[in-house]
C-alpha positions in Angstrom: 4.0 -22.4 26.7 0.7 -20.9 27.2 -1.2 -17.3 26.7 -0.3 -15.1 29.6 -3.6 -14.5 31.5 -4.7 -10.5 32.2 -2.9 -9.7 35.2 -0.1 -7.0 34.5 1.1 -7.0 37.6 4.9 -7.8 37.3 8.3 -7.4 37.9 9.2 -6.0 35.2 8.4 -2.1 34.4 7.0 -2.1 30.8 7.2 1.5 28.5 4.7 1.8 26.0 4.4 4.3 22.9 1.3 5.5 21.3 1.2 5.2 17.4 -1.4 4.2 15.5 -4.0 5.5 17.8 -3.2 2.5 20.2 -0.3 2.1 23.2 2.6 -0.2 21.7 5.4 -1.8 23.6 8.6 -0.3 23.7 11.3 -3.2 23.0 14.7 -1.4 23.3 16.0 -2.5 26.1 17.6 -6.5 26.9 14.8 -6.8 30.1 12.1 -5.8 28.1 13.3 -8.7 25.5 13.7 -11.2 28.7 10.7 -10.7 30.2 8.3 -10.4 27.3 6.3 -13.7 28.1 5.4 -12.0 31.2 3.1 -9.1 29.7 -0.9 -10.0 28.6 -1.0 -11.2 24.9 -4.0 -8.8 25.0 -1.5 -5.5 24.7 0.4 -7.5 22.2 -0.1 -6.0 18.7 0.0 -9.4 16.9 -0.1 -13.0 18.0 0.2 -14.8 15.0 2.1 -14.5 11.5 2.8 -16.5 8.4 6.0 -17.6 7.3 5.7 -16.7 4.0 5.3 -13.5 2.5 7.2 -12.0 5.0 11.1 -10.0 4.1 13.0 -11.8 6.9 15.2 -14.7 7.0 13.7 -18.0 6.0 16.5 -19.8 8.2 15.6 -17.7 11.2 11.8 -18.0 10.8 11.8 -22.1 10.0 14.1 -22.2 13.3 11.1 -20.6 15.0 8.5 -22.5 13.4 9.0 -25.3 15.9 5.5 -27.6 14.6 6.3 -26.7 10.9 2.9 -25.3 10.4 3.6 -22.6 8.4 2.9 -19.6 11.1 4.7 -17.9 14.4 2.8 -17.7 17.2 3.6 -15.6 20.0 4.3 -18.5 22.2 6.8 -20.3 20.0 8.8 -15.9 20.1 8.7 -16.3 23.7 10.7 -19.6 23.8 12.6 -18.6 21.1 13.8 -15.1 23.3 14.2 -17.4 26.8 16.2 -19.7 24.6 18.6 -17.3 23.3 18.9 -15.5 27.0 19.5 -18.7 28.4 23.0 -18.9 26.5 24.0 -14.9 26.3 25.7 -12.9 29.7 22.8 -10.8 28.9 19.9 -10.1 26.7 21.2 -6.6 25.9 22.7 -9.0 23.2 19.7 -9.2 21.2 18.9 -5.9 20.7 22.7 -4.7 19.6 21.6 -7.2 17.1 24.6 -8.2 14.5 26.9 -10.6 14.6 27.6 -12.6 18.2 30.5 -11.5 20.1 32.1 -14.8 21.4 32.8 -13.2 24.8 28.9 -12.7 25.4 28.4 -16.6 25.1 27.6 -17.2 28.8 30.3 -20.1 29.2 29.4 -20.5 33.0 28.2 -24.0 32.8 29.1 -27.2 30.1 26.3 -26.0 27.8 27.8 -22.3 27.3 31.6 -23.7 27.5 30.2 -26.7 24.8 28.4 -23.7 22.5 32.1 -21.6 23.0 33.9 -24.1 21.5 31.5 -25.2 18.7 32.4 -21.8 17.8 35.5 -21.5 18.0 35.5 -24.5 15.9 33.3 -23.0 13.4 35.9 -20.0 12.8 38.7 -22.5 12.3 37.3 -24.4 9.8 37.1 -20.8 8.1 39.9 -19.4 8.5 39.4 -17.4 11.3 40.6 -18.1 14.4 41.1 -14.7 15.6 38.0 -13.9 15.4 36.0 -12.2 18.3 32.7 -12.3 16.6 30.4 -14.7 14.5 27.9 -14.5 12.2 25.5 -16.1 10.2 27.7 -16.3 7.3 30.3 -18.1 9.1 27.4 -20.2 10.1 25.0 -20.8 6.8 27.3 -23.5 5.1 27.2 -26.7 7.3 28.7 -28.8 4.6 32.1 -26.3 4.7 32.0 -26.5 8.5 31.7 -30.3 8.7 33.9 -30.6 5.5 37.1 -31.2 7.7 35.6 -32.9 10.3 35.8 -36.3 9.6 33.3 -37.3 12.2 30.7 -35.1 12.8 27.9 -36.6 15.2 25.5 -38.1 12.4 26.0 -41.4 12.3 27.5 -41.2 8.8 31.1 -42.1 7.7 32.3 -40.7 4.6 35.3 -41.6 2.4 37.5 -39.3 3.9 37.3 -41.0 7.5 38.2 -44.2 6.2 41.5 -46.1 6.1 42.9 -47.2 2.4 42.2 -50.7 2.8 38.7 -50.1 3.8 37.5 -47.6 0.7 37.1 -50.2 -1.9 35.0 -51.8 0.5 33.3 -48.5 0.7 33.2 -47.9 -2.8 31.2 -51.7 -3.5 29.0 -50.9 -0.5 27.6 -47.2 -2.4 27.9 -49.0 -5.7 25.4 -51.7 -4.7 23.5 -49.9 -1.9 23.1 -46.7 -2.4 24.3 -43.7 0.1 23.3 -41.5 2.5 24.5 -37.5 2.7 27.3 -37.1 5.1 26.9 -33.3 7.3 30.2 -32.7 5.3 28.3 -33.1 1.8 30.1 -36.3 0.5 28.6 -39.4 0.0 28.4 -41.6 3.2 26.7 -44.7 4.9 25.1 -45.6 7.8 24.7 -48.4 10.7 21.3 -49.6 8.5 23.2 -49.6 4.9 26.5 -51.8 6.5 24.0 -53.9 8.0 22.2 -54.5 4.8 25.1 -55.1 2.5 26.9 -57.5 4.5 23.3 -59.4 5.0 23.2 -59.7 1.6 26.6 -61.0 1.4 26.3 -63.5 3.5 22.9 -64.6 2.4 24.2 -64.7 -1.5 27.5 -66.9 -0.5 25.3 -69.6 1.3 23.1 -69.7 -1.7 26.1 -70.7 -3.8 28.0 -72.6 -1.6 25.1 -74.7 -0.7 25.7 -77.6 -3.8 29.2 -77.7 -2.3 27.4 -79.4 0.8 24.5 -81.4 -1.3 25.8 -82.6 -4.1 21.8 -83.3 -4.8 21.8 -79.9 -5.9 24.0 -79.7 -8.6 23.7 -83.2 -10.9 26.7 -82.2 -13.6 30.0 -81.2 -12.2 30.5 -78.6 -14.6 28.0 -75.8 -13.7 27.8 -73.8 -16.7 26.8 -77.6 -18.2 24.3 -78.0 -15.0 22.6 -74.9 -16.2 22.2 -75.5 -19.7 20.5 -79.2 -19.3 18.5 -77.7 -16.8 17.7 -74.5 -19.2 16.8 -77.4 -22.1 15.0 -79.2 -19.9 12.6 -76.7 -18.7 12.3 -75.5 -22.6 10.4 -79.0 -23.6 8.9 -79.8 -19.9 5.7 -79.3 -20.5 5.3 -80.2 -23.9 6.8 -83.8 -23.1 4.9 -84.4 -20.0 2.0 -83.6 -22.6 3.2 -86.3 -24.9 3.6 -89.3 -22.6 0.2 -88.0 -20.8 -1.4 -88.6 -24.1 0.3 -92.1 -24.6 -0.9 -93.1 -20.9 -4.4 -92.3 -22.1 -4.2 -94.1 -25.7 -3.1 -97.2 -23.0 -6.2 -96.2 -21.1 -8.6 -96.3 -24.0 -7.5 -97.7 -27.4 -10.2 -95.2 -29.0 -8.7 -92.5 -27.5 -5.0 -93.2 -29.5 -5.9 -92.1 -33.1 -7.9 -88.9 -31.8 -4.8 -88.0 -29.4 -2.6 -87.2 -32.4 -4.8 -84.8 -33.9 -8.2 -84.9 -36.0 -8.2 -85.0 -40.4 -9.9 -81.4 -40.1 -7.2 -80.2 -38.4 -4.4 -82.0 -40.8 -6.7 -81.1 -43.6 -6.3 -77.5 -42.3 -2.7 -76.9 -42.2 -2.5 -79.0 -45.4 -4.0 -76.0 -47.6 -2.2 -73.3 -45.4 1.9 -72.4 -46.2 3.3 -74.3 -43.2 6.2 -72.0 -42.7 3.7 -69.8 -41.3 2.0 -71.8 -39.9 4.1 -72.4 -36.9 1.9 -72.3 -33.6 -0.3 -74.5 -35.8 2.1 -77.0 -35.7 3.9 -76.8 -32.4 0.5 -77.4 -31.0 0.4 -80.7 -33.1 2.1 -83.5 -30.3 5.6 -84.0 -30.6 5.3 -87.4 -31.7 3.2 -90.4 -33.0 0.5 -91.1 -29.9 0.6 -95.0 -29.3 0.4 -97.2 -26.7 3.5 -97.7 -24.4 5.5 -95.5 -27.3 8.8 -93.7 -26.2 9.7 -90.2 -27.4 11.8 -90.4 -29.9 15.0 -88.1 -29.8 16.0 -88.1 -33.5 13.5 -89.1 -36.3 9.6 -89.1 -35.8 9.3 -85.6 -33.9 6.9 -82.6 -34.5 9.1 -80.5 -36.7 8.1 -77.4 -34.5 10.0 -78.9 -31.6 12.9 -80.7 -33.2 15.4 -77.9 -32.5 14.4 -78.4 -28.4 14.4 -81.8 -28.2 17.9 -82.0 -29.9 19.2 -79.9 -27.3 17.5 -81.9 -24.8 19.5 -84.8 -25.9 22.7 -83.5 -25.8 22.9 -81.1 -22.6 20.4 -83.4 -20.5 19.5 -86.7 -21.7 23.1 -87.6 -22.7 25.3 -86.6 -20.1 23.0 -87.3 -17.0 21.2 -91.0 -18.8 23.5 -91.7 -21.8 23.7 -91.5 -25.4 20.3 -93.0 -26.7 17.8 -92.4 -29.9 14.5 -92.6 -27.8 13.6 -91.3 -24.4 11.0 -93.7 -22.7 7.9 -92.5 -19.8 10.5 -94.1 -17.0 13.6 -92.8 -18.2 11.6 -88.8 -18.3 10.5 -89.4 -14.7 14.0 -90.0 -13.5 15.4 -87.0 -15.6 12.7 -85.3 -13.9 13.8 -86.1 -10.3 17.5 -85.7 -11.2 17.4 -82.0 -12.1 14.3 -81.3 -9.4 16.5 -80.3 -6.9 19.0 -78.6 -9.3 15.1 -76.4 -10.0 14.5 -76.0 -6.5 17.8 -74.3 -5.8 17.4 -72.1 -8.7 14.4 -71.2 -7.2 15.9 -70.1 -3.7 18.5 -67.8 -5.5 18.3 -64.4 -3.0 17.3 -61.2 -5.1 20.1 -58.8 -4.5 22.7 -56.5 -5.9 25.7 -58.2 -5.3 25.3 -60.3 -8.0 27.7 -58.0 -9.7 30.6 -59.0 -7.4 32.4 -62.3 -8.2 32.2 -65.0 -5.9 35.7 -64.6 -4.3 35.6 -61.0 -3.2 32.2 -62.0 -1.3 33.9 -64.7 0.3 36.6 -61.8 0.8 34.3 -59.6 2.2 32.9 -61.6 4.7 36.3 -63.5 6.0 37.5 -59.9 6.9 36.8 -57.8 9.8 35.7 -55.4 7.4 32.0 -54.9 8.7 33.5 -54.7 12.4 35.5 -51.8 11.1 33.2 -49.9 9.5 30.7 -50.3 12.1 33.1 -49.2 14.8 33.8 -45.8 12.9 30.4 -45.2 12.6 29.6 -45.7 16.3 32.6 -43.1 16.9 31.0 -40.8 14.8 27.1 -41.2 16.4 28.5 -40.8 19.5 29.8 -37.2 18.5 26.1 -36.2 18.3 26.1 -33.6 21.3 29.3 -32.0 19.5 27.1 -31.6 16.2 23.9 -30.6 17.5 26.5 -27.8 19.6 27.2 -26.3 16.1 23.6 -26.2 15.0 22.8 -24.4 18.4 26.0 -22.0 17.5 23.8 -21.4 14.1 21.1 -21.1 16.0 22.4 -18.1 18.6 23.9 -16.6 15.7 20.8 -16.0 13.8 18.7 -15.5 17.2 20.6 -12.6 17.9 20.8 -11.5 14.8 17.2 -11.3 14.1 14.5 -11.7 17.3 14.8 -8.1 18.7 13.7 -7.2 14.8 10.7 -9.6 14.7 9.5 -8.7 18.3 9.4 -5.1 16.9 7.2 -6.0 14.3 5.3 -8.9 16.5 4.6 -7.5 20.2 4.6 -3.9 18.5 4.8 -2.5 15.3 7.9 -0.5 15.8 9.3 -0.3 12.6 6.0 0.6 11.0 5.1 3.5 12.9 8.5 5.0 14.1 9.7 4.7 10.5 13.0 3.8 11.4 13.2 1.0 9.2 10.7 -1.2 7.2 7.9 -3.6 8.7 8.9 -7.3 7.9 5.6 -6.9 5.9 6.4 -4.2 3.5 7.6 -5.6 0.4 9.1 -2.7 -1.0 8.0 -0.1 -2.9 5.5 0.8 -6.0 6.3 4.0 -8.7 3.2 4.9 -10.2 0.8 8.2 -11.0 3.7 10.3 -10.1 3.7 8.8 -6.1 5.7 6.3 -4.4 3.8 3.8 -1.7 5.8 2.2 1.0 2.7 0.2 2.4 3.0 -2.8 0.1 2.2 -6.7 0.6 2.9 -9.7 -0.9 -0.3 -11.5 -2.0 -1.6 -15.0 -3.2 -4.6 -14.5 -4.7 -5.9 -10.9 -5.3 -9.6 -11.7 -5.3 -9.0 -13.4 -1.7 -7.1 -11.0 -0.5 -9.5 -8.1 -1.2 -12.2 -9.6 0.3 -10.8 -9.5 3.5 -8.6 -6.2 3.1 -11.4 -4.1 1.9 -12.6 -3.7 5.1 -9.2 -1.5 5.4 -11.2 1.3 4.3 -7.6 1.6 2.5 -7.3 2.4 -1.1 -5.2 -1.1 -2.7 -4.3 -1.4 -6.1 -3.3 -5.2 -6.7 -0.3 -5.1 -9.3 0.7 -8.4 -10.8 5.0 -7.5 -11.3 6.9 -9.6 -13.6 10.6 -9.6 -13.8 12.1 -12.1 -16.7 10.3 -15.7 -15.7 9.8 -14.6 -11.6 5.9 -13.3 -11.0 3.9 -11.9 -8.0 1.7 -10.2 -6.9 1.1 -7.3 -4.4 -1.2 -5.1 -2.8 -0.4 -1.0 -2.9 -1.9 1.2 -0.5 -2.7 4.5 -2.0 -3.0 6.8 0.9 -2.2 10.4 -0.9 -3.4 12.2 -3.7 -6.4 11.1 -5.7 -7.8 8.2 -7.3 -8.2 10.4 -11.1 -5.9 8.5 -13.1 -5.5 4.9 -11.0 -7.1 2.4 -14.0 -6.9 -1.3 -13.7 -4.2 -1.5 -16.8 -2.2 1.3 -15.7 1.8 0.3 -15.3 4.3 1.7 -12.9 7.3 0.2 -11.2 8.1 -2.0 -8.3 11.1 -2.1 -6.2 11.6 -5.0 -4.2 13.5 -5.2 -0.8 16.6 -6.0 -2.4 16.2 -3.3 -5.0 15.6 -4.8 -8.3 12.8 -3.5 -10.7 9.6 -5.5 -11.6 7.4 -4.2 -14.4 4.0 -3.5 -12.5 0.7 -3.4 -14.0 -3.1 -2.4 -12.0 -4.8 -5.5 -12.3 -7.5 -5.0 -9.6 -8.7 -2.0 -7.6 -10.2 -1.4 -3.9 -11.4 1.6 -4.1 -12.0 4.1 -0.8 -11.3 7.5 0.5 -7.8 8.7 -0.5 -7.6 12.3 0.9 -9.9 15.2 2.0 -8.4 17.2 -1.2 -9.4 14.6 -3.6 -13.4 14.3 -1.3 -13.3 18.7 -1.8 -12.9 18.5 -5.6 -15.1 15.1 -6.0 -18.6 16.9 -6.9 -17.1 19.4 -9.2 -15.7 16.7 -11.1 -18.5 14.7 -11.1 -20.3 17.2 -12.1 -18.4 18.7 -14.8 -17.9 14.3 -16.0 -21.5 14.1 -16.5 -22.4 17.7 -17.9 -18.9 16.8 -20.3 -20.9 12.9 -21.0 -24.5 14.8 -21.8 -22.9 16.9 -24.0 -21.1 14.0 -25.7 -23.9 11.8 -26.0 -25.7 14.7 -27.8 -23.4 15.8 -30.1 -22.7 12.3 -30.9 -26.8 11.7 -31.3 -26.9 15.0 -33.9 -24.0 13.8 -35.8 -25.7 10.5 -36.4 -29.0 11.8 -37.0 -26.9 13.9 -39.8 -25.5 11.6 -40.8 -28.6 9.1 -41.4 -30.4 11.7 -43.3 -27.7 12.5 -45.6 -27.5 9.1 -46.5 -31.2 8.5 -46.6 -31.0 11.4 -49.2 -28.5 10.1 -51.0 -30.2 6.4 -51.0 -33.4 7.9 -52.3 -32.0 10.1 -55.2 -29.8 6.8 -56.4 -33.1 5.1 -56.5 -35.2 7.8 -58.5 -32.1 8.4 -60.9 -32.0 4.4 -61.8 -35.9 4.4 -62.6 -35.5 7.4 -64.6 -37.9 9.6 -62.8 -36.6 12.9 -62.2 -36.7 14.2 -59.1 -39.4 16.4 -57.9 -38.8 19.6 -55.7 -39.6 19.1 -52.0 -42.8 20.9 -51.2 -42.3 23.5 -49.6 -43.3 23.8 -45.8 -45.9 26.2 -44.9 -45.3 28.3 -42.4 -47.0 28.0 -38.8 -46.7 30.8 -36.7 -48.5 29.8 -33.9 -45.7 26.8 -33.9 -43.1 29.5 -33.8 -44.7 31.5 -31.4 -45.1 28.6 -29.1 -41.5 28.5 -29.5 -40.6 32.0 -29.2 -42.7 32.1 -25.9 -41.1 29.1 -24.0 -37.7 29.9 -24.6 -38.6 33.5 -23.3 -39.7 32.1 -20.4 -36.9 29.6 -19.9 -34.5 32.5 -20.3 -36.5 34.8 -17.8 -36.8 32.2 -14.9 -33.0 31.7 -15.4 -32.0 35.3 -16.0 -34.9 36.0 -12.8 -32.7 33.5 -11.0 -29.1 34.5 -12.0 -29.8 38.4 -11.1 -31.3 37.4 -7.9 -28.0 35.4 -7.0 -26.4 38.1 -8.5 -28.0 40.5 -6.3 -28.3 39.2 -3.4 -24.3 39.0 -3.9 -24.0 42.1 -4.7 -26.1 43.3 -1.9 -23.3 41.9 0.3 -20.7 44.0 2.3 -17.1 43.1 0.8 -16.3 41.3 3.8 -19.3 39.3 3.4 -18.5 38.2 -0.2 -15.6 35.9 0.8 -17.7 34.0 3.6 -20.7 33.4 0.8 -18.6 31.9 -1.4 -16.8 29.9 1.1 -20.3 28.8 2.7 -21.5 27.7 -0.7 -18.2 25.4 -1.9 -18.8 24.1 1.8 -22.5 23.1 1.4 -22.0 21.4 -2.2 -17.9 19.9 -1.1 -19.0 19.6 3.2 -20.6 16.4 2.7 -18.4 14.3 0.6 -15.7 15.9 2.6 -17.4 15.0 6.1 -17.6 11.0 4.6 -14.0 10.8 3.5 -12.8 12.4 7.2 -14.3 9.8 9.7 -13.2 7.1 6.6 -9.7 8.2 6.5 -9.4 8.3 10.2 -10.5 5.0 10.4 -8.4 3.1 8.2 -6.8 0.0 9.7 -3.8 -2.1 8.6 -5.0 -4.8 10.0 -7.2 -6.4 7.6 -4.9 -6.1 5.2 -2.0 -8.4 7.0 -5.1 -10.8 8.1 -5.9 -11.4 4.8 -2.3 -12.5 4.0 -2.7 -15.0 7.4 -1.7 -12.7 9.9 -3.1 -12.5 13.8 -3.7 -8.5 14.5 -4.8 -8.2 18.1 -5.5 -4.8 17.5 -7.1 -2.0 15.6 -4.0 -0.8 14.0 -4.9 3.0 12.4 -3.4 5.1 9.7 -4.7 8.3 10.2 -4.2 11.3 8.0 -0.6 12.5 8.8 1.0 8.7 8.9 -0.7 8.1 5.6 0.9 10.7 3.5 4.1 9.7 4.5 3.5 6.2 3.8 2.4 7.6 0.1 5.2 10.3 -1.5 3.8 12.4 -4.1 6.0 14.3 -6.7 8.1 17.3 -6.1 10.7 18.9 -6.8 13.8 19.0 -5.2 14.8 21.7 -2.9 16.6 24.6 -4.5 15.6 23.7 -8.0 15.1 26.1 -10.6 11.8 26.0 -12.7 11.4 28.2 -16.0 7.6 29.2 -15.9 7.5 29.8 -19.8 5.9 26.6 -22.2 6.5 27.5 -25.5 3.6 24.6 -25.9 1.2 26.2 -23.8 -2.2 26.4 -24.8 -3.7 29.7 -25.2 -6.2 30.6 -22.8 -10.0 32.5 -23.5 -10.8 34.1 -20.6 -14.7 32.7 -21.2 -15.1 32.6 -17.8 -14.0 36.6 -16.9 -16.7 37.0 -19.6 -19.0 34.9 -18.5 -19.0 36.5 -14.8 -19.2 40.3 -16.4 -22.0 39.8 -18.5 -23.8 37.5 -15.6 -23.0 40.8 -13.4 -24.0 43.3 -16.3 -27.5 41.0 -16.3 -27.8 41.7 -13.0 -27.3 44.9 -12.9 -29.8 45.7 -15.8 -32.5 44.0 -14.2 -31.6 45.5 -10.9 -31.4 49.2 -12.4 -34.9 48.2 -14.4 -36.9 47.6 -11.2 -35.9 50.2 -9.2 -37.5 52.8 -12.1 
């Protein structure tokens, strides 16, 4: 389906709300549902959002998610809505929401009467076949609604569907090939695993019934005797072979005899080592005196290294297949050679499989009966229930659909549930104690540093809080959007609820900081101000107490020093007095304390001067002037925050500049109070007592002024 272009010229008679500062769909009616692939994407408030991180049901949204990329787009909703009409009387169905009445299944053609009774079946295999109504509990278990359906459309047969003399079959056929997962839950197999087992039967019987039809292959009767000559045989092959090689050459080249059985360095060697460790040394001796035309002998003569073998050549090869003999000549070899070749080569072809395990009459067993034909027939009855199956995942489908889409087009096509407040956005995931507020307006976030870079152009304040609860962690982003920012610390810890209610331990572990409220913006300079007169005056009193603190021990240094050279110490010379200095002194701190009494009594008067009336308005002017601009910044900042960078950092498609203007953003943020009709005692029994410096302060400033007033006028 593609994007709807910009003509808005339909049937249909949209409604629109205005919240946010923009015009919003209205979704409450079944039409409105059924038509909504017919209005521009452009009036659309999202067209894209992630399928994690959102409070809605996985199911529902991976049903959705029809390419399994991770996101809903608003063309994937639309089928999704014509879908689910498709198969309802009407669409006024989706937004009752709830379970699915059974009587609003439109059953006026196969597919609706096919969808009816995949219900119906669905509430029998529960229990409930009364039932006028069906929901996604009745649904979520697939495994308890196929459990007593012994075919079930997927090609798999299970024990249960199997008669008695076929389920030991079925038991060997698991045991040896593995299973697949039957829609009921048990262990079951398919078409492909039959076809494989019974392959391998067949393919393992005609490797062992071949010697029955070439004797070639199997020179001993006995095969448990046929094996072990063959075993000895290949044990000494290649050392014997070696043996008559080096005899053919010593024939060759009479030099070539004495050197073929080994040099004196190498017997002079192993003659000064302990030759019972010296074992590979020796087996790699020959295994018998090199000589022209010489035959191995089987008994005396032989490499002690390789007696053992050859004795066990003799008696499970060379005696049974050539006769009982002491010495084996180059002829005689060959033709044991050739008479177990074949016996090798049959080895060799031996299929690798599983069904080794099973003895050699139950395979012929197996594959006499019409065992495979069986099992392959029940399987082709249960494929060919496919359309009844995929009926009961459309039944799950419908369920949820109805269940769920009017919510998500509410918070898709229009954010509904965000601005009417009725009920939470899919995106809020639940709700932060801290400072004394509570904030609705929280996300689920990946990485906080991400996230912020994109949400800061919000113009929200966001506090990212990592919650913990026992071994689960995540993170989230809080919108402050009331009160002030005074005591919000990266560090601080507060409380998250989720969706479901439970409690995570929260803690501030990175701050976006912006306009919270025009309160906070009033009151900004006079705190800054008091902050930095409050950080002068401790950096001062901290720079006198060190400087005290230096001398006194640079004193105390200095008198340890003359009282361990045994000097006593002499009397500080006493400082002459300058008076000009002092005067100097005297003088500018007149003069500071003129200019600023000069200035104070001309406020003063000049205040005074004032009609009563006028009095309030001064003051008022003057907070405006030093509060008006900080208070001017934060207004056209607070009116322009916008949600949407917030959900597009988390992967979300806003279409739309989607505001939180003053009044919506203290209700998103609840500060403390207390309850209606509660009683208060006023009375701290812990209350500090209060100077009134400043009532004194004010009197003499007015006194001042009215001294100096008084003084000029004489």
């Amino acid at each position: 389906m593609t994007a709807t272009g910009s003509n808005n010229n339909t049937a249909h008679r949209w409604r629109f709300f205005s919240a946010g500062g923009f015009d919003q769909v209205r979704l409450d009616r079944g039409e409105d549902l059924a038509c909504l692939g017919q209005l521009d994407q452009k009036l659309w408030v999202a067209l894209s959002c992630p399928v994690q991180g959102l409070e809605f049901d996985s199911r529902t949204l991976a049903l959705l998610d029809s390419d399994n990329d991770g996101h809903i787009r608003a063309p994937e909703l639309i089928a999704a809505i014509e879908w689910a009409v498709a198969r309802l009387k009407t669409p006024d169905t989706l937004i009752a929401g709830g379970a699915l009445p059974l009587s609003a299944i439109n059953d006026s053609d196969e597919l609706g009467q096919r969808l009816l009774a995949s219900a119906r079946q669905i509430l029998n295999s529960q229990g409930k076949a009364d039932a006028g109504h069906i929901d996604a509990e009745d649904t979520a278990d697939s495994a308890r609604i196929f459990a007593g359906m012994p075919f079930n459309g997927d090609g798999v047969i299970a024990a249960s569907a199997l008669d008695a003399d076929l389920t030991e079959t079925f038991g060997e056929i698991v045991a040896n090939c593995g299973s697949i997962a039957d829609r009921s839950g048990e262990p079951g197999i398919d078409q492909a695993t039959l076809d494989r087992f019974f392959a391998d039967a067949a393919a393992l019987a005609a490797w062992r019934h071949a010697p029955d039809a070439e004797p070639a292959l199997r020179p001993l009767a006995d095969p448990a005797a046929c094996s072990a000559a063959y075993a000895a045989f290949v044990a000494v092959r290649d050392k014997v072979d070696d043996f008559f090689t080096r005899c053919r050459l010593a024939a060759f080249d009479p030099r070539a005899g004495q050197l073929m059985n080994g040099s004196e360095d190498e017997l002079r060697a192993l003659a000064a080592r302990n030759l019972a460790e010296a074992g590979d040394a020796v087996a790699a001796l020959p295994l018998a005196l090199v000589e022209k035309g010489a035959a191995l002998p089987l008994t005396a003569g032989l490499n002690p290294a390789w007696a053992a073998a050859i004795a066990t050549l003799r008696d499970a090869a060379v005696t049974p297949l050539l006769g009982a003999r002491e010495q084996l000549s180059d002829a005689e070899w060959q033709q044991l050679r050739g008479q177990l070749a074949a016996y090798g080569e049959w080895l060799a072809a031996k299929p690798v499989s599983a069904l080794e395990t099973l003895a050699p009459e139950r395979l012929d067993t197996l594959l006499a009966s019409d065992h495979a034909a069986r099992l392959a027939a029940l399987i082709a009855r249960d494929a060919a229930l496919a359309g009844e199956a995929e009926a009961i995942a459309d039944v799950d489908r419908l369920v949820r659909y109805t269940r769920d889409l009017a919510q998500l087009a509410n918070n898709f096509a229009a954010f509904t549930d965000f601005y009417t407040r009725r009920d939470r956005a899919v995106f809020q995931a639940g709700t932060l104690y801290l400072d004394g507020r509570s904030c609705e307006l929280t996300v689920k976030v990946l990485d906080a540093g991400k996230h912020a870079a994109l949400a800061g152009l919000s113009g929200v304040y966001l506090a990212y809080c990592d919650c913990v609860r026992g071994g689960d962690k995540m993170t989230v982003a809080a919108a402050f959007t009331a009160g002030d920012s005074d005591q919000l610390m990266v560090g601080r810890n507060g409380v998250f609820y989720d969706r479901d209610g439970r409690d995570w331990d929260a803690s501030i572990v990175k701050i976006v900081e912006h306009p919270i409220s025009i309160r906070q913006a009033f009151w900004s300079p006079y705190k800054k101000i008091v902050r930095l007169v409050a950080e002068q005056a401790q950096k001062l009193a901290s720079a006198r107490a060190k400087a005290a603190d230096d001398l006194a021990a640079n004193a105390v240094a200095d008198a340890g020093k003359k009282v361990e050279s045994g000097a006593k110490p002499a009397a500080p010379a006493p400082t002459p007095f300058d008076a000009g200095k002092f005067a100097g002194i005297f003088a500018a701190v007149g003069l500071a304390l003129g200019a600023i009494g000069t200035a104070l009594a001309s406020v003063v008067t000049g205040f005074l001067g004032l009609k009563a009336w006028q009095m309030p308005l001064a003051l008022a002017g003057l907070m405006l002037m030093i509060s008006g601009p900080a208070m001017a910044m934060a207004f056209f900042k607070l009116r322009n925050r916008n949600l949407g960078p917030i959900l597009d950092a988390n992967g979300w498609a806003v279409n739309t500049r989607a505001r939180i203007n003053l009044p919506f953003g203290t209700a998103l943020t609840q500060t403390a109070r207390l309850p209606d009709g509660a009683e208060r005692a006023l009375s701290d029994p812990y209350a500090e007592k209060k100077t009134p410096w400043k009532l004194y302060l004010l009197l003499g400033a007015i006194g001042m002024g009215l001294l100096l007033y008084v003084g000029r006028s004489v």
